[in-house]
matplotlib code that plots the C-alpha trace (Angstrom):
import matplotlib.pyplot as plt

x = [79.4, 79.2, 80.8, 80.8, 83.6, 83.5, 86.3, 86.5, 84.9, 86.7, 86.6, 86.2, 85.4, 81.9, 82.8, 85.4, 85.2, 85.5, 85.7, 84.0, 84.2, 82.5, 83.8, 81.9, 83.5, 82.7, 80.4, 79.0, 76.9, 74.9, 75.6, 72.7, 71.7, 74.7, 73.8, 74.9, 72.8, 73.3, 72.0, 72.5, 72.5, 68.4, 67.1, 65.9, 68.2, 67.7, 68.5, 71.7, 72.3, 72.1, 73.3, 72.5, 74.0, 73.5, 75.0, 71.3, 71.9, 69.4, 69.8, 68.1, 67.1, 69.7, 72.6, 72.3, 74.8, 77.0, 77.7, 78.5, 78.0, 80.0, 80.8, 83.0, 81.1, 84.4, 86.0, 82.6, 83.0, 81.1, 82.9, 80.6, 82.3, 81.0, 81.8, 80.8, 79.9, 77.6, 77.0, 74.0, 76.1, 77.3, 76.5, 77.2, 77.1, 76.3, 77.1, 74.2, 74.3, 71.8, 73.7, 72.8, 68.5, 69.2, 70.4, 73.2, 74.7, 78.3, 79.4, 79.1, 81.9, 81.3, 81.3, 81.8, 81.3, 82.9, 81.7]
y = [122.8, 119.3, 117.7, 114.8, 113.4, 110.9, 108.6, 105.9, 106.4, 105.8, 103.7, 100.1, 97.2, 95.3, 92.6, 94.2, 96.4, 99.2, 100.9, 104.0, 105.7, 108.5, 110.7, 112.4, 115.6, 118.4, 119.1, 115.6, 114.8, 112.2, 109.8, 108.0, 106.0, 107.0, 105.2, 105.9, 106.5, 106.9, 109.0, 107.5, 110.2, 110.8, 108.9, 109.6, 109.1, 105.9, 104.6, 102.1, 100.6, 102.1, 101.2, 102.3, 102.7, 99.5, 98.0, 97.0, 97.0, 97.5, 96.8, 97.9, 94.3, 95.3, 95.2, 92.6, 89.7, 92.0, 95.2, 95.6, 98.3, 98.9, 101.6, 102.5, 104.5, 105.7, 107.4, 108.6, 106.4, 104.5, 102.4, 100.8, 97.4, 97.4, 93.6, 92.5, 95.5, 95.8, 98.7, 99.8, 100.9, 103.5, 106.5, 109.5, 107.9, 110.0, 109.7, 110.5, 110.4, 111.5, 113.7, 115.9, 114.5, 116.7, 114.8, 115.9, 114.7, 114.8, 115.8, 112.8, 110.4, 109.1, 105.8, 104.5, 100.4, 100.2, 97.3]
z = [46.6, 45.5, 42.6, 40.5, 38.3, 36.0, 34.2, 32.1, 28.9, 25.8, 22.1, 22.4, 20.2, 20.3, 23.1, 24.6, 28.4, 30.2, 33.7, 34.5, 37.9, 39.9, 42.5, 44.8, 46.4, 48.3, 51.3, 51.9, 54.9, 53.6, 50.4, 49.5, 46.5, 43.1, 40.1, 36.2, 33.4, 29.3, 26.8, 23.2, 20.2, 19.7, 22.4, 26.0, 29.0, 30.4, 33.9, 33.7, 37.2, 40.5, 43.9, 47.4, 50.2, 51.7, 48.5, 46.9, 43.5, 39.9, 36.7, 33.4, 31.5, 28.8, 30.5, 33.3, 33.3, 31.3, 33.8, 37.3, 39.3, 43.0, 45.1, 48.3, 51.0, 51.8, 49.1, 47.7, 44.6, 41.9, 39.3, 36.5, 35.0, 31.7, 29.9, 26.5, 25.2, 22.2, 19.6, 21.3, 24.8, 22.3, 24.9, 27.0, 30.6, 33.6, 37.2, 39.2, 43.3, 46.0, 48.2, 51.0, 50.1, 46.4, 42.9, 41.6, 37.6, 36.4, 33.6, 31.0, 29.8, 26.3, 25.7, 22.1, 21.3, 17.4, 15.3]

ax = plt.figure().add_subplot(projection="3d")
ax.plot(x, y, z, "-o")
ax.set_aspect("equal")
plt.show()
């Protein structure tokens, strides 16, 4: 059984930041790619960033220059720096990792950017 728990989330005002993080436990044999994604009120779930195991990184064009994603291989973990945060980042953000070759979601943290 594999898990994923995220953290993080919270009420902040436009401009302000968060951390999220992403823990990976149970029976891991191979951690691949882990990424995080959003899903605003009405609209589709979107890819955020995502970062493999080699430490490649990807961005959606919305929130490069502003977010930073990084992992440690060792403690099966993804944290999501999230600076100047706008409105729009209002969302539920999802930890998603490849592990064992099958994708696996957490639970959602909400993330809510007041005016």
């Amino acid at each position: 059984q594999v898990q994923l728990a995220e953290s993080g989330g919270g009420l902040v005002q436009a401009g302000g930041s968060l951390r999220l993080s992403c823990a990976a436990s149970g029976s891991i044999f191979r951690l691949s790619a882990m990424g995080w994604y959003r899903q605003a009120p009405g609209k589709q779930r979107e890819l955020v960033a995502v970062i493999s195991s080699g430490m490649t990184t990807n961005y959606a064009d919305s929130v490069k220059g502003r977010f930073t994603i990084s992992r440690d291989n060792a403690k099966n973990t993804v944290w999501l720096q999230m600076d100047s945060l706008k409105p729009e980042d209002t969302a539920v953000y999802l930890c998603n990792a490849l592990i064992n070759l099958q994708t696996h979601w957490g639970k959602g943290t909400l993330v809510t950017v007041s005016s």
